[in-house]
C-alpha positions as CSV (number, residue, x, y, z in Angstrom):
1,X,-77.5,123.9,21.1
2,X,-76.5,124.8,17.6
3,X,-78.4,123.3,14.8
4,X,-74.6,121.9,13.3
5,X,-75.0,119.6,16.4
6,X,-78.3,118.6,15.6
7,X,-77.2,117.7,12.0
8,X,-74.4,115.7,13.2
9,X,-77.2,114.0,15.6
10,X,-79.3,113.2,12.8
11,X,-76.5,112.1,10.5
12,X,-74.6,109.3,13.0
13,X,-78.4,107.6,13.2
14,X,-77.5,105.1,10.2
15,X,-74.3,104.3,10.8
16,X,-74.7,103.6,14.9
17,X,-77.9,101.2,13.6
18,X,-75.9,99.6,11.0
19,X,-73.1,99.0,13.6
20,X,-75.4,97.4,16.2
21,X,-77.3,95.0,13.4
22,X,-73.8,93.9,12.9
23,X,-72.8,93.5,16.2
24,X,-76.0,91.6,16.9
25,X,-74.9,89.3,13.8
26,X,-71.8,88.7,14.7
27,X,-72.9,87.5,18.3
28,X,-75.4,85.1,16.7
29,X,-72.5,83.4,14.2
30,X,-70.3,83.1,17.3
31,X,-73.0,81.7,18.9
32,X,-72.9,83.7,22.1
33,X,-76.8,84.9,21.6
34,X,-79.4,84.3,19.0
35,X,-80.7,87.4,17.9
36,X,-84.1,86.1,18.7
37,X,-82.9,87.3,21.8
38,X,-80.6,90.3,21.2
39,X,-82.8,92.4,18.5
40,X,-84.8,94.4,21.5
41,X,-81.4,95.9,22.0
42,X,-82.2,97.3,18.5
43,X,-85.3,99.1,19.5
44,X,-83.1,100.6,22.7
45,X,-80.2,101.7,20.3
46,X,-82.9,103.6,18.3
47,X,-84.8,105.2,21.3
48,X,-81.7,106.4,22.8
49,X,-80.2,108.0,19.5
50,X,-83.7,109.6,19.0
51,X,-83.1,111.0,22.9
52,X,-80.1,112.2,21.3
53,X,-81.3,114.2,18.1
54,X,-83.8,115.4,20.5
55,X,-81.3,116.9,23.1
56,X,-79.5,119.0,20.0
57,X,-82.5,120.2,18.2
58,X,-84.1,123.8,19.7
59,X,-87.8,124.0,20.3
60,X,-89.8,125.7,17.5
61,X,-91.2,128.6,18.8
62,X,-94.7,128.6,19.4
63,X,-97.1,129.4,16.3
64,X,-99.1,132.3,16.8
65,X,-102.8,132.0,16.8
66,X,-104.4,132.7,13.2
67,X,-105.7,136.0,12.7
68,X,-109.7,136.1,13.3
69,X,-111.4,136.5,9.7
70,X,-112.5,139.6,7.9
71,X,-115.8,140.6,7.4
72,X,-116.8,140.1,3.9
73,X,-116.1,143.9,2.0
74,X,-118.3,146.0,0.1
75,X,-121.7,147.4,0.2
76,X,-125.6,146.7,-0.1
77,X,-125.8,143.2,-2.2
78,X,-129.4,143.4,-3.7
């Protein structure tokens, strides 16, 4: 995927969290579920939109080892 996709991932995350705290609100007020009840659904919605970001973003590409260290330079020390 392209890394414009993984930006659009990343940027719906607020927006889809502030929609489902609403939703969750609004259910309680109409008293059709306390969110007691209903705020797991919040830890879903977050775990499923961090599947999502996941899906869009490439892998980094493996770090290569670090170079072994240098002897120290120069001559004779006395």
């Amino acid at each position: 995927m392209n890394s414009r996709a993984a930006l659009y991932a990343q940027a719906i995350r607020g927006p889809i969290l502030l929609m489902a705290v609403g939703i969750l609100f609004a259910m309680q007020q109409g008293g059709v579920l306390p969110f007691s009840r209903t705020w797991p659904l919040l830890i879903i919605i977050i775990g499923l939109v961090k599947l999502i970001e996941r899906m869009f973003i490439r892998p980094a590409a493996p770090l290569a080892p670090p170079a072994p260290p240098m002897p120290p330079a120069g001559g004779n020390w006395q």
